[in-house]
C-alpha positions as a Markdown table, in Angstrom:
| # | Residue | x | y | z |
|---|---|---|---|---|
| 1 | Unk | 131.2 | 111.2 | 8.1 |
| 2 | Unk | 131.9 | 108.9 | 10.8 |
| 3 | Unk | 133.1 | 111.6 | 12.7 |
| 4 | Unk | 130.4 | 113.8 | 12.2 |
| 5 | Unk | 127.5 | 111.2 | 13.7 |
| 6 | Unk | 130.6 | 110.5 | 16.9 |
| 7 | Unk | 130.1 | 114.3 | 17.3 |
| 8 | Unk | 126.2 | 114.4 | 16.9 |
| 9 | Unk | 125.7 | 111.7 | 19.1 |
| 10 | Unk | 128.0 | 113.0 | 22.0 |
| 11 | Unk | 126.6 | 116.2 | 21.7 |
| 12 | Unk | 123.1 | 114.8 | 22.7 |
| 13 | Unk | 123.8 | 113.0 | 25.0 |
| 14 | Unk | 125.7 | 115.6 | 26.9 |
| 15 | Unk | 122.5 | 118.0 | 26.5 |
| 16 | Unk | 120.4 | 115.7 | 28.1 |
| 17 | Unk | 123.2 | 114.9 | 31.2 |
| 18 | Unk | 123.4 | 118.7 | 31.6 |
| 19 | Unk | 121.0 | 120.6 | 33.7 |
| 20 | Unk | 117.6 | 121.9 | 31.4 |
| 21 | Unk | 117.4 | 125.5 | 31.0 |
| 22 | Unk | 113.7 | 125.8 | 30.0 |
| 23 | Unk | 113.7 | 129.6 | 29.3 |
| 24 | Unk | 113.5 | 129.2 | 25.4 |
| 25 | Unk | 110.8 | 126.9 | 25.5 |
| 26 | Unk | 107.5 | 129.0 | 25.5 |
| 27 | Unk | 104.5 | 128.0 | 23.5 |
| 28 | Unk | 104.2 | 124.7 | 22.2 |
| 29 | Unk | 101.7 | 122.4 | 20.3 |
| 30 | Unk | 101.7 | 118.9 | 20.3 |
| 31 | Unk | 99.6 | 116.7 | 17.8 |
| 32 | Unk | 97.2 | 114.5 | 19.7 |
| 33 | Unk | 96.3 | 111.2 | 17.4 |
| 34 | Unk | 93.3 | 109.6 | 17.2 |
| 35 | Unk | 94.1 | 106.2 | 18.5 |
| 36 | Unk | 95.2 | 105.4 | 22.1 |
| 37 | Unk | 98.9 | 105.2 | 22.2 |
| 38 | Unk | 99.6 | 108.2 | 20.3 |
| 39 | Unk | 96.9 | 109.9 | 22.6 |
| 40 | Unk | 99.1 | 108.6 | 25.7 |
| 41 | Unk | 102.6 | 109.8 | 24.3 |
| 42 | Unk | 100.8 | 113.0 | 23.3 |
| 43 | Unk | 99.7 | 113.9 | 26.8 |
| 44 | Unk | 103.2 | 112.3 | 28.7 |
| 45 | Unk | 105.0 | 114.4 | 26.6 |
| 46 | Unk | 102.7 | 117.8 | 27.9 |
| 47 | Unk | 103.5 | 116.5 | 31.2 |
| 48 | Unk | 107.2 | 116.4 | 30.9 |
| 49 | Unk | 107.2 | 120.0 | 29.0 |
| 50 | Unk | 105.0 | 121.5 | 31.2 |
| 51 | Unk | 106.4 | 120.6 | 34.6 |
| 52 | Unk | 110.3 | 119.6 | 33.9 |
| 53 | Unk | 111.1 | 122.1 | 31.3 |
| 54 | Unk | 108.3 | 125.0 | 32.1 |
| 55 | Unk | 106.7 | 125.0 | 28.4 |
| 56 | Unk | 103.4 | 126.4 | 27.6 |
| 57 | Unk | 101.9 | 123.2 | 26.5 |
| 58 | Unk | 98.7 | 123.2 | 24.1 |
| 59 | Unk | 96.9 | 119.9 | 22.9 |
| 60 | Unk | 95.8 | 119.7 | 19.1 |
| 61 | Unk | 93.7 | 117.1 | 17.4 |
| 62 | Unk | 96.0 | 115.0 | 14.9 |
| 63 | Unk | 95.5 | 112.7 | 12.1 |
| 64 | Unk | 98.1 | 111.0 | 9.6 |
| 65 | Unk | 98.0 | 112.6 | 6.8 |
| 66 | Unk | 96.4 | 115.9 | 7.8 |
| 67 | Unk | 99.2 | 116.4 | 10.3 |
| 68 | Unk | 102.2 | 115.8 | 8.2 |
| 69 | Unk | 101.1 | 118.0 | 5.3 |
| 70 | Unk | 100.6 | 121.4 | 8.1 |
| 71 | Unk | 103.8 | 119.9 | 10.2 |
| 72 | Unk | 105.7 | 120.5 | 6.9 |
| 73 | Unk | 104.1 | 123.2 | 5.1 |
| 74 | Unk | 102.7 | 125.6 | 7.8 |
| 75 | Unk | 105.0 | 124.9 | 10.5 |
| 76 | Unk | 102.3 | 123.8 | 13.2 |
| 77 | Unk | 102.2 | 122.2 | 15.4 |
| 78 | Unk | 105.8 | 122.3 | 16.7 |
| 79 | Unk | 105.1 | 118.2 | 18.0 |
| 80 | Unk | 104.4 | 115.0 | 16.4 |
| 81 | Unk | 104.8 | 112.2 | 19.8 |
| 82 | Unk | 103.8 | 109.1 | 18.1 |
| 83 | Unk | 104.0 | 109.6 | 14.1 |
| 84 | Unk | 103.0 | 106.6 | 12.5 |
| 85 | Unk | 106.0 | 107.3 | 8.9 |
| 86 | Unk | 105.3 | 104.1 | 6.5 |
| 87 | Unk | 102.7 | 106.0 | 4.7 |
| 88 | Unk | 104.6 | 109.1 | 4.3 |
| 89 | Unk | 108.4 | 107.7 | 4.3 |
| 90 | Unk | 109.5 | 109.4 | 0.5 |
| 91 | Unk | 108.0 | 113.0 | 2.0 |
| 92 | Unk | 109.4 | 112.3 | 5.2 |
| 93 | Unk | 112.8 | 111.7 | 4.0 |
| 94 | Unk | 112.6 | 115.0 | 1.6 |
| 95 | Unk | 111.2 | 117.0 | 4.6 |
| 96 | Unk | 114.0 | 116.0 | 6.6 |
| 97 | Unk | 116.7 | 116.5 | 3.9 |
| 98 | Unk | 115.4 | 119.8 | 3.2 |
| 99 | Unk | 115.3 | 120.7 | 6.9 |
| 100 | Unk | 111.7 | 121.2 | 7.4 |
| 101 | Unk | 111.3 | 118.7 | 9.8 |
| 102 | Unk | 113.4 | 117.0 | 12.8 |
| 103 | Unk | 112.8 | 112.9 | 13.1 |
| 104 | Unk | 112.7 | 112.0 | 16.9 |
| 105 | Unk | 113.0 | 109.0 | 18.8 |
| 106 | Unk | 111.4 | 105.9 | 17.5 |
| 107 | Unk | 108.9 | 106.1 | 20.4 |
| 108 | Unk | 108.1 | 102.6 | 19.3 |
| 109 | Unk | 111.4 | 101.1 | 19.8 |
| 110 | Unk | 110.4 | 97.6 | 18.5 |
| 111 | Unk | 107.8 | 98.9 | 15.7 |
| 112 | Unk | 104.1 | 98.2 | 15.8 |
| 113 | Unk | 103.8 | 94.7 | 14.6 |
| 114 | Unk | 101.0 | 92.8 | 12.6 |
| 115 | Unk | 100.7 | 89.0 | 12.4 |
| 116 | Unk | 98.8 | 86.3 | 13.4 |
| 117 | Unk | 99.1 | 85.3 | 16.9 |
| 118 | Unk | 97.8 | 82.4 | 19.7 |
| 119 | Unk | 98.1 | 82.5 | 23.4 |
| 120 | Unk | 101.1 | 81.9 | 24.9 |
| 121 | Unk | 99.6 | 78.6 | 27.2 |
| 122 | Unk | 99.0 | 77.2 | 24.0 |
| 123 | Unk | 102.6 | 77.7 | 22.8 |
| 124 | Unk | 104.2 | 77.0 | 25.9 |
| 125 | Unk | 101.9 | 73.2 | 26.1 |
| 126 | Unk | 103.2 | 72.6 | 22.6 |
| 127 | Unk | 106.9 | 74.1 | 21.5 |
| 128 | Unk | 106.4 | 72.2 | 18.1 |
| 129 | Unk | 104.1 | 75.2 | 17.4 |
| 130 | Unk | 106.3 | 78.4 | 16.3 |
| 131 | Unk | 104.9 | 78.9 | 13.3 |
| 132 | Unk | 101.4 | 79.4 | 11.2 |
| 133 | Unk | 102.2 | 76.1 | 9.1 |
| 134 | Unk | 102.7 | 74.3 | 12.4 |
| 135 | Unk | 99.2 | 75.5 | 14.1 |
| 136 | Unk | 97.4 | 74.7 | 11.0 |
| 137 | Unk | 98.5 | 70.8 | 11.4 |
| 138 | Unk | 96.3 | 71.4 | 14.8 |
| 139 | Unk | 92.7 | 72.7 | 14.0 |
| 140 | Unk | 91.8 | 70.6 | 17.1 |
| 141 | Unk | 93.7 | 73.2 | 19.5 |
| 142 | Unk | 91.9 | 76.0 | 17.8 |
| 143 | Unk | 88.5 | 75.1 | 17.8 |
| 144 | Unk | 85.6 | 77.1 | 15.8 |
| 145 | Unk | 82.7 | 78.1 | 18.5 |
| 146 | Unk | 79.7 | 77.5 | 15.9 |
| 147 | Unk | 81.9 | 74.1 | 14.7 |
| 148 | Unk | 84.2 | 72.8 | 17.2 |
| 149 | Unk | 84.8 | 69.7 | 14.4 |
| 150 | Unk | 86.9 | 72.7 | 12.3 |
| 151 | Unk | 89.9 | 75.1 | 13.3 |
| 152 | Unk | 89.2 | 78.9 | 13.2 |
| 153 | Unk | 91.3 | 81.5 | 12.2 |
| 154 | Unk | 89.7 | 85.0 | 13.3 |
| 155 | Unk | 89.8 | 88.0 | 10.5 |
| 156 | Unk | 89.6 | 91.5 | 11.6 |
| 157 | Unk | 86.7 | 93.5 | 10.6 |
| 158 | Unk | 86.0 | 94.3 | 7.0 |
| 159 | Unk | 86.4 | 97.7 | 6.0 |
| 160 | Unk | 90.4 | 97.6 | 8.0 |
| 161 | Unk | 93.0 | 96.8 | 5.3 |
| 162 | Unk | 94.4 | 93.5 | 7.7 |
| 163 | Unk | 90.8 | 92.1 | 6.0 |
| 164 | Unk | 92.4 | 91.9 | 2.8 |
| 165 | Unk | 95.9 | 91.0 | 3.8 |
| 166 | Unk | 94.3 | 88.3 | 6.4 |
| 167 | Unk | 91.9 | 86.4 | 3.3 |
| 168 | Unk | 94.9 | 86.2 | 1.2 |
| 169 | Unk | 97.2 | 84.5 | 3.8 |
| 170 | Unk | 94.5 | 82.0 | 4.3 |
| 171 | Unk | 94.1 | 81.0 | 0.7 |
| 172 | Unk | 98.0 | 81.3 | 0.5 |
| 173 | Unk | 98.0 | 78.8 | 3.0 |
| 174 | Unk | 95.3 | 76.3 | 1.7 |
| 175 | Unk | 94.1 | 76.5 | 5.4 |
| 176 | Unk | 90.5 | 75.7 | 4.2 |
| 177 | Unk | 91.8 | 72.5 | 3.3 |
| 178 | Unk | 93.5 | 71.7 | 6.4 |
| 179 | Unk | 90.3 | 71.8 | 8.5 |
| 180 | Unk | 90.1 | 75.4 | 9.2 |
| 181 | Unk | 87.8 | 77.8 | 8.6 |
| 182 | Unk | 88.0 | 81.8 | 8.3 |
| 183 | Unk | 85.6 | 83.7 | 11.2 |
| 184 | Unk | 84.5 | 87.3 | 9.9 |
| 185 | Unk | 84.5 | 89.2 | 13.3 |
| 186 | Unk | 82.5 | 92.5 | 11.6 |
| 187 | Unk | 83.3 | 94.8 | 14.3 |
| 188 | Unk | 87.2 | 95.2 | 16.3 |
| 189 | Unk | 84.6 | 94.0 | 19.6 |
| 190 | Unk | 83.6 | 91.4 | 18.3 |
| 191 | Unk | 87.5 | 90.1 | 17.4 |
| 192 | Unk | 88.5 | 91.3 | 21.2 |
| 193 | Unk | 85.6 | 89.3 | 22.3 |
| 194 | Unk | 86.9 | 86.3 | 20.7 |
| 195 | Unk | 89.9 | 86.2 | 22.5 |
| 196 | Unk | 88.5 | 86.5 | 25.9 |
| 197 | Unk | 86.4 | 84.1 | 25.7 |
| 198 | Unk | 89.4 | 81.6 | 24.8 |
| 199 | Unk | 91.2 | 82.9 | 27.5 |
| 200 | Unk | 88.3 | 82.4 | 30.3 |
| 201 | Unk | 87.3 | 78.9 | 28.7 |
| 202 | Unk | 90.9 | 78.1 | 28.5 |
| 203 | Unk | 91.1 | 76.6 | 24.7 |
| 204 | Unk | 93.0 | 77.9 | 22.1 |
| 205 | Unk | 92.3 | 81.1 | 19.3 |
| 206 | Unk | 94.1 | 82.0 | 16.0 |
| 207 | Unk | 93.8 | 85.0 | 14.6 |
| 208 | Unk | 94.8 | 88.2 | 13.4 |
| 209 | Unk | 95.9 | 91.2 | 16.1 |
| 210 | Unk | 98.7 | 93.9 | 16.0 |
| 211 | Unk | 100.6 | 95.7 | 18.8 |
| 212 | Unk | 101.1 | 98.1 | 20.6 |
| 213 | Unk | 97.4 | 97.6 | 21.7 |
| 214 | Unk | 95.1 | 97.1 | 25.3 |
| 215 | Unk | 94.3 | 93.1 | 24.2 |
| 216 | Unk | 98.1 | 92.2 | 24.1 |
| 217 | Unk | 98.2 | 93.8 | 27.9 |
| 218 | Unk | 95.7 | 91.9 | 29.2 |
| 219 | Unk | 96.0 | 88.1 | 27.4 |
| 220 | Unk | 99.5 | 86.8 | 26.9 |
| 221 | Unk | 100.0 | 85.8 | 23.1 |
| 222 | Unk | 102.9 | 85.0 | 20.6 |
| 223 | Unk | 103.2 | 86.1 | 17.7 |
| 224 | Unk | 103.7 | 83.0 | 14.9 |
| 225 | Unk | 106.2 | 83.2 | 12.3 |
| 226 | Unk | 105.3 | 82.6 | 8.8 |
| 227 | Unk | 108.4 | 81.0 | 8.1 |
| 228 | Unk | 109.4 | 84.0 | 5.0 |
| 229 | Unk | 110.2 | 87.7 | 5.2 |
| 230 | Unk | 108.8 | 90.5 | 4.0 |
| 231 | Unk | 108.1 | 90.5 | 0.4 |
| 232 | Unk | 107.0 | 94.1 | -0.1 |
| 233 | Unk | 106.7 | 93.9 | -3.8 |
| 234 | Unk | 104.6 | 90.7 | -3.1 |
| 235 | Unk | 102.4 | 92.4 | -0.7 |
| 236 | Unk | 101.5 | 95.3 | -2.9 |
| 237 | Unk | 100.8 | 93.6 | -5.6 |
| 238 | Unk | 98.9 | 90.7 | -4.2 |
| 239 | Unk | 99.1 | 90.2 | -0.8 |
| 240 | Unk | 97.4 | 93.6 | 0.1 |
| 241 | Unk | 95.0 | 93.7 | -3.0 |
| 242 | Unk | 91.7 | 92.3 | -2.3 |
| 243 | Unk | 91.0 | 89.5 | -5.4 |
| 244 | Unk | 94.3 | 88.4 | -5.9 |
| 245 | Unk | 94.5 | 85.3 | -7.9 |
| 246 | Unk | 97.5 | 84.0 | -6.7 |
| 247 | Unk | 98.6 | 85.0 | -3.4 |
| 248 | Unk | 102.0 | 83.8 | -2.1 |
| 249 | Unk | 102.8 | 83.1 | 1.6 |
| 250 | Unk | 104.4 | 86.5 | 2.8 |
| 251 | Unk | 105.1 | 88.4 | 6.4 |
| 252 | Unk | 103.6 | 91.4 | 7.6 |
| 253 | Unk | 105.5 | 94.2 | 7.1 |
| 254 | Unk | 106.7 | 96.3 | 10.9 |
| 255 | Unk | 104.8 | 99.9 | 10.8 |
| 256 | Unk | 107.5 | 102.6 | 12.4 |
| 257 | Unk | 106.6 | 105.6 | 14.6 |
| 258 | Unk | 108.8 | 108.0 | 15.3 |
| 259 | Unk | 108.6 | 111.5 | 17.3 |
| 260 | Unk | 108.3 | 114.5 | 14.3 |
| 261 | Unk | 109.1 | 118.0 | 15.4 |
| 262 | Unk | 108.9 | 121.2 | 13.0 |
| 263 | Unk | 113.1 | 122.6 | 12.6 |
| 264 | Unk | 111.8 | 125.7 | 14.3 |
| 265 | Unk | 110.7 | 124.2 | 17.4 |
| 266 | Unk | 113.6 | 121.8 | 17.3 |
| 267 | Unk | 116.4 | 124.5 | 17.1 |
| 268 | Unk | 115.3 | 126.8 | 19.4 |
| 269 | Unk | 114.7 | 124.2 | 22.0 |
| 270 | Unk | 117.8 | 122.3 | 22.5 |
| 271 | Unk | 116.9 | 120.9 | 25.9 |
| 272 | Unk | 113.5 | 119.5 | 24.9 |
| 273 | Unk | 114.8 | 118.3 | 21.6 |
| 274 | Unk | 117.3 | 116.5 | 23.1 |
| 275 | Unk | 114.2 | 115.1 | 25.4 |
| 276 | Unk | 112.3 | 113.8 | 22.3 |
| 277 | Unk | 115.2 | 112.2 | 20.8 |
| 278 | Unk | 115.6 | 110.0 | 23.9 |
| 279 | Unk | 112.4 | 109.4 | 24.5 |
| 280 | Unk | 111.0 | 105.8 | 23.5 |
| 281 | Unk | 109.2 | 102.7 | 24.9 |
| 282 | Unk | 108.4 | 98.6 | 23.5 |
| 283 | Unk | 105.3 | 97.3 | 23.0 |
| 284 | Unk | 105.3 | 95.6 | 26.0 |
| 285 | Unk | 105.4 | 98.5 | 28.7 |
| 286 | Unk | 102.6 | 100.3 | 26.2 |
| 287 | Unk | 100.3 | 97.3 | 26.1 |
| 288 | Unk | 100.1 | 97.5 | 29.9 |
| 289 | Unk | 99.3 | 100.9 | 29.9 |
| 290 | Unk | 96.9 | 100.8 | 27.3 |
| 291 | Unk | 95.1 | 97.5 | 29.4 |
| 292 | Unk | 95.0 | 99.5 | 32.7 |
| 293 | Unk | 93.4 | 102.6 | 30.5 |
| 294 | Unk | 91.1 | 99.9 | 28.9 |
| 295 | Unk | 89.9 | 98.5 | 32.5 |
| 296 | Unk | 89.9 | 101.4 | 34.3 |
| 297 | Unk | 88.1 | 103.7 | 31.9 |
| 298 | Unk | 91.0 | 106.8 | 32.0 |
| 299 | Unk | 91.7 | 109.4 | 29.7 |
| 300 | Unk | 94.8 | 109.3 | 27.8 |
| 301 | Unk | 95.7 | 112.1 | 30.6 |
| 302 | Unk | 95.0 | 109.6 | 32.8 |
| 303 | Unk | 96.7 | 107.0 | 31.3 |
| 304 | Unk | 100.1 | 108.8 | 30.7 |
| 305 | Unk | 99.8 | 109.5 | 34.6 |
| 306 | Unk | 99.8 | 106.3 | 35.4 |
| 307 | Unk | 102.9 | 105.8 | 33.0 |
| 308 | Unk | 104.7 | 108.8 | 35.4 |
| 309 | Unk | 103.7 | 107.2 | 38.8 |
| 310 | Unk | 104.5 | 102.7 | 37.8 |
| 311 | Unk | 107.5 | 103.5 | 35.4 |
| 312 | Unk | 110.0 | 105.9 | 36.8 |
| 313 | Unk | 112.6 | 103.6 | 36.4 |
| 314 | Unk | 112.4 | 104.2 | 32.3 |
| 315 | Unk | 111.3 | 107.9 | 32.6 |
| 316 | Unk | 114.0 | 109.4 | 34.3 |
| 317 | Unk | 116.5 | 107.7 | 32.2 |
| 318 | Unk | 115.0 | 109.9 | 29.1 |
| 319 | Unk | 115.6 | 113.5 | 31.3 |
| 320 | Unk | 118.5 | 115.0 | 33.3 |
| 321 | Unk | 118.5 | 114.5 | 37.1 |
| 322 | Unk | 116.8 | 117.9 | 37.9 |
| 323 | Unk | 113.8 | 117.7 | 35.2 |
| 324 | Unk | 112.8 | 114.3 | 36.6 |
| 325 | Unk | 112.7 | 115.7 | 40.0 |
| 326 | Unk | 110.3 | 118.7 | 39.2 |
| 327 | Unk | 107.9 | 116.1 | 37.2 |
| 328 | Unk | 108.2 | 113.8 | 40.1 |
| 329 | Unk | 107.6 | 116.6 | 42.6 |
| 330 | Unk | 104.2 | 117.7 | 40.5 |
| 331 | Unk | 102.5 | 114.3 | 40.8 |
């Protein structure tokens, strides 16, 4: 076996060294998500097709589910970029063992993560502070705007499952009793809001957010540890479940997205296959793009332009010598 995955692994990497030949390529679809990453690696990945390896690149609306379910029984579209799998890991794993579908790169090498975060000036003016338990013996650094005598910890909006997840970690926590209060932000601009305004008065915000997204690019925060792992039988059972009676102190779990691609279009395109299983970037380099797309007011087009033209140091590492070249030469 070990073997086997010495050979599998050489054997991509020398396909991506070697010069593309493109000729097999021909029509291709790729999934477009609904929410702004995705959208990004969507349209950078039509890019790179198009102009490096000479595809015939088409753009399709996506959605989770809907998208897994025609990637695995019709065949279509040939491209998943950014493929959110916790939701669909058991029919993932059976797609792939039945060789229906191809798992990509984890575009998102470090995961999308969830937790409660505050900004970084905060943490850097006071290292005792690295975890929940430790902000919560500070309301006074987190003040509430309508009640600066109480702490606030900011909920997202109501109908997202974090709502649920958030309420529960507060009265796992007791934080009511340590002089903080639980702000209901109703609407995802309303909870953005909430941070700018800590970061233009200067004071201090705790909260619920999640990467990769535009906020994290703009306002430097750091994520708190809750001081336990991931209890998934705990957070299905309680943690997640809106009315639980007794909810324990728990982490939030790390979502993973990785690149999907139907077998067909995967074996027939070597070259680009081997493109998609190298391709990949952290939350970090994402959260800028998505803040430049936020404050300029670009198309995910745009936006994965921008990626071509700032980061070419990470690009061209994905793509032999001559494929970066072309791409490089069409901007």
């Amino acid at each position: 076996m070990k073997t086997l995955l010495i050979s599998a692994v050489f054997a991509a990497a020398f396909s991506i060294a070697a010069p593309a030949a493109a000729d097999d390529c021909g029509q291709v679809s790729i999934a477009e998500m609904k929410w702004s990453s995705a959208g990004i690696a969507a349209n950078f990945d039509k890019i790179i097709l198009e102009k490096g390896y000479g595809c015939s690149v088409t753009i399709v609306a996506g959605d989770t589910l809907p998208t897994f379910a025609s990637m695995n029984e019709k065949g279509t579209p040939d491209i998943a970029s950014e493929y959110w799998i916790n939701s669909v890991r058991a029919l993932l794993d059976q797609a792939v063992k039945t060789g229906r579908l191809v798992q990509g790169a984890e575009i998102l090498a470090d995961g999308a993560v969830e937790g409660w975060f505050i900004p970084k000036f905060i943490a850097d003016a006071n290292p005792d502070i690295r975890s929940v338990e430790d902000a919560l013996r500070h309301p006074e650094l987190f003040p509430a705007e309508d009640d600066t005598s109480k702490g606030a910890i900011y909920n997202c909006p109501a109908d997202w499952s974090c709502h649920i997840s958030t309420t529960n970690l507060f009265r796992a926590l007791a934080a009511d009793k340590k002089g903080f209060e639980l702000v209901e932000t109703s609407t995802p601009e309303r909870l953005d809001a909430s941070i700018a305004r800590a970061f233009e008065n200067k004071v201090g915000w705790l909260g619920y957010y999640w990467a990769p997204t535009a906020i994290l690019g703009k306002y430097d925060m750091t994520r708190l540890s809750f001081g336990v792992g991931h209890n998934k039988g705990e957070w299905d059972g309680c943690t997640a479940v809106a009315g639980c009676t007794r909810p324990q102190l728990n982490s939030y779990p790390v979502s993973r997205a990785f690149t999907l691609m139907t077998r067909s279009f995967a074996t027939r395109s070597g070259p680009v296959t081997a493109y998609l299983k190298a391709r990949k970037w952290d939350n970090a380099t994402i959260n800028q793009v998505l803040a430049w797309q936020d404050e300029n007011r670009e198309s995910n087009e745009d936006a994965a332009i921008h990626f071509l033209r700032n980061y070419e140091n990470l690009w061209t590492k994905w793509v032999p010598a001559d494929i970066a070249e072309k791409v490089k030469a069409s901007l």
